[in-house]
N, C-alpha and C positions, 0 to 999 in steps of 0.2 A: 513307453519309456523303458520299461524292463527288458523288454524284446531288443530295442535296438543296444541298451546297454550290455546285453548278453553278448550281443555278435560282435560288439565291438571289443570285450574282451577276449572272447575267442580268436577274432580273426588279428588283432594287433598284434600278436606274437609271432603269427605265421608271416604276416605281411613284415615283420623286421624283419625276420629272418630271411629274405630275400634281397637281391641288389638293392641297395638306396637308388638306383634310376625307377625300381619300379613301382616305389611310393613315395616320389619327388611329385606335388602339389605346384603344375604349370600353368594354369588357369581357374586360379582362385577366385572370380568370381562366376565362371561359370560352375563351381561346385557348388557354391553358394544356391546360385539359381537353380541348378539341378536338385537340391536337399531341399530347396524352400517347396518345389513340385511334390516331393514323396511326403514332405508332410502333411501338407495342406490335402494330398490326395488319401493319404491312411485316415485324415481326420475325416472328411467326408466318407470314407468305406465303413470305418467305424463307427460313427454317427449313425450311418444309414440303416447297422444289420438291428438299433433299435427298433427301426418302424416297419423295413421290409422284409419280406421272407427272403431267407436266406438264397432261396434258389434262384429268386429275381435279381436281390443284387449281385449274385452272381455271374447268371446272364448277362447283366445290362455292364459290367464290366467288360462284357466282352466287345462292346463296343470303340475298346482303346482301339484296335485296327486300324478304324475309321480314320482316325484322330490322327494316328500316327502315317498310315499312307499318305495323306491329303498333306501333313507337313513335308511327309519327306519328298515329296512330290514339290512343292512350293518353296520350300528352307533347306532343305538340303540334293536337290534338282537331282536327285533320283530316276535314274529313268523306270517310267510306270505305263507299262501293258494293259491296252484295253479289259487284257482278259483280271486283273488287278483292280482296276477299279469295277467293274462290274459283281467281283464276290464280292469288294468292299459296302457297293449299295445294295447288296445283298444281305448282306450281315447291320446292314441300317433298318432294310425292311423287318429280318426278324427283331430287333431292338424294339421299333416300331408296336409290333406286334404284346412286345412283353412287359412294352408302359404302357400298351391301348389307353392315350389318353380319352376316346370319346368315351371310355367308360366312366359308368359310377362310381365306381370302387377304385379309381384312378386318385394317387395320392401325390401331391406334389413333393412329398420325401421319397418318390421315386426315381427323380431327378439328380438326386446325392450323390447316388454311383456313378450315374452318367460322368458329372462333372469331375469324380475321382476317375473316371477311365479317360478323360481328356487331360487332367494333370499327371495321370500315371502315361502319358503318351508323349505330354512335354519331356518327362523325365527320362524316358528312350528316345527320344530325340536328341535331346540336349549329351546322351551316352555315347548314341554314333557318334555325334559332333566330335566331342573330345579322344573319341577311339585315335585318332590323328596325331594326338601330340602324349595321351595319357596312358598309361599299363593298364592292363587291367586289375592289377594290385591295388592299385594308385582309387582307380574307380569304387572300388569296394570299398579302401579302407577309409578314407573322406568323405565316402557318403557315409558311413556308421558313423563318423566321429563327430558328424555336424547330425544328424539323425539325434545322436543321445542328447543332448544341450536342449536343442529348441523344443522337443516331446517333454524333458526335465521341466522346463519352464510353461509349458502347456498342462501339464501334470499338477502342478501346485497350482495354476490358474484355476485350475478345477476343482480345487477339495472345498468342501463345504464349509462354509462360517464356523472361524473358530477350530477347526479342525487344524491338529501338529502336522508336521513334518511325517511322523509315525503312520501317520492315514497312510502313505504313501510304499507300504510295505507288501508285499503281496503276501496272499495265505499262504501256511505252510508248506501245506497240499500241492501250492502253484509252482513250488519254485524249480521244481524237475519239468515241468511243462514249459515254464520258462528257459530252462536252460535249449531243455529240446528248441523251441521256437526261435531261439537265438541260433544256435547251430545252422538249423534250416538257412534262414536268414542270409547271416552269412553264406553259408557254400549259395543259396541261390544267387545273390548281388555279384558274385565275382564268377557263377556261370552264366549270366547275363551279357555282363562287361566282356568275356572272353570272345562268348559269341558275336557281341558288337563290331567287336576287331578282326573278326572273319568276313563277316555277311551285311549286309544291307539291312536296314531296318525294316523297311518292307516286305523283305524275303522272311523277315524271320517274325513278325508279328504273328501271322495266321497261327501258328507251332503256341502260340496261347490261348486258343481255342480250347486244347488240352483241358486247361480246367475246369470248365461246366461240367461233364464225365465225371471229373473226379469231384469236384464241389458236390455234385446233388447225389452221389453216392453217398459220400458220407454224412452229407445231410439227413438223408433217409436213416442208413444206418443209426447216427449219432444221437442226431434232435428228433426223428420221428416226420421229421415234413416231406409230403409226397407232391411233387410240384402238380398244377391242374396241367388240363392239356394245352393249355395256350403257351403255357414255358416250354413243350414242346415243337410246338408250329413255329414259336418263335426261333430256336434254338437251329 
């Protein structure tokens, strides 16, 4: 809730200050459905870095590709090169590899991310889509603005019995973290959208592969977790 509250303060001022065409709101229910994707997917990302190591649901995020070729191949009739779907079942195998269900140690809250990297796929689907008619102004600042409400109301769903309003404050400490994280946020949402209105969703998907690198660096770094070698094979 804070997160998205930050970017949307940040970025609504920049976003006035641009032509009213390019945060005119043309397909209001497809923003809808687009926002209803990034929540329900943060909530499952979130959810999950409780039970799994971070490096796996990392990885297994990386699985949106998948998700998002095989749409844009089907829903948005993309034309898709053998040599395209074959990294794509490629990067299924490693996925494969980095939930190894026949194991024991196999947890069905490994599954979480999965299902967040197929609503974080609708969400860039549902992005090209509207790249046709929407700025990418427009794409950023309507998804923060619908972003902060339904997290707000997921946010108080969640405080414990009996617990104020005030639950809902973050430590002192956080709130430079937060601001930072809002920032990111924002600039990320509206270099997403910008790219959408260039390139094909499928061209541009692989280019988030990027993040495992940077994920299990700073995982290491940060938290201390050194992934085993199967996040490897899979990766």
């Amino acid at each position: 809730f804070w997160q998205s509250l930050t970017a949307t303060l940040l970025a609504l001022p920049w976003a006035l200050s641009r032509d009213r065409a390019a945060w005119t709101m043309r397909q209001p229910w497809l923003h809808l459905a687009r926002a209803g994707c990034a929540v329900a997917g943060v909530q499952l990302w979130v959810a999950s870095l409780a039970f799994v190591p971070i490096w796996q649901a990392s990885a297994l995020i990386l699985l949106s590709p998948f998700f998002v070729t095989l749409g844009a191949a089907l829903l948005l009739h993309e034309e898709t090169p053998p040599r395209r779907w074959l990294a794509v079942l490629g990067g299924l195998a490693g996925g494969m590899i980095l939930l190894a269900p026949w194991s024991e140690a196999f947890s069905w809250a490994a599954l979480m991310p999965v299902g967040a990297a197929a609503l974080w796929a609708g969400t860039s689907l549902l992005t090209k889509r509207m790249t046709a008619t929407e700025a990418p102004e427009s794409l950023t600042l309507h998804l923060l603005m619908l972003l902060t409400p339904a997290n707000a109301v997921l946010a108080v769903l969640a405080l414990p019995s009996g617990a104020g309003l005030g639950a809902l404050l973050p430590p002192a400490g956080a709130l430079s973290l937060l601001v930072l994280a809002g920032l990111l946020t924002a600039a990320a949402q509206y270099a997403i959208a910008r790219a959408y209105s260039l390139a094909d969703a499928g061209f541009l998907q692989p280019f988030d592969h990027v993040k495992l690198p940077l994920n299990v660096a700073l995982g290491v770094l940060i938290f201390g977790f050194v992934p085993p070698g199967s996040m490897w094979a899979g990766s």
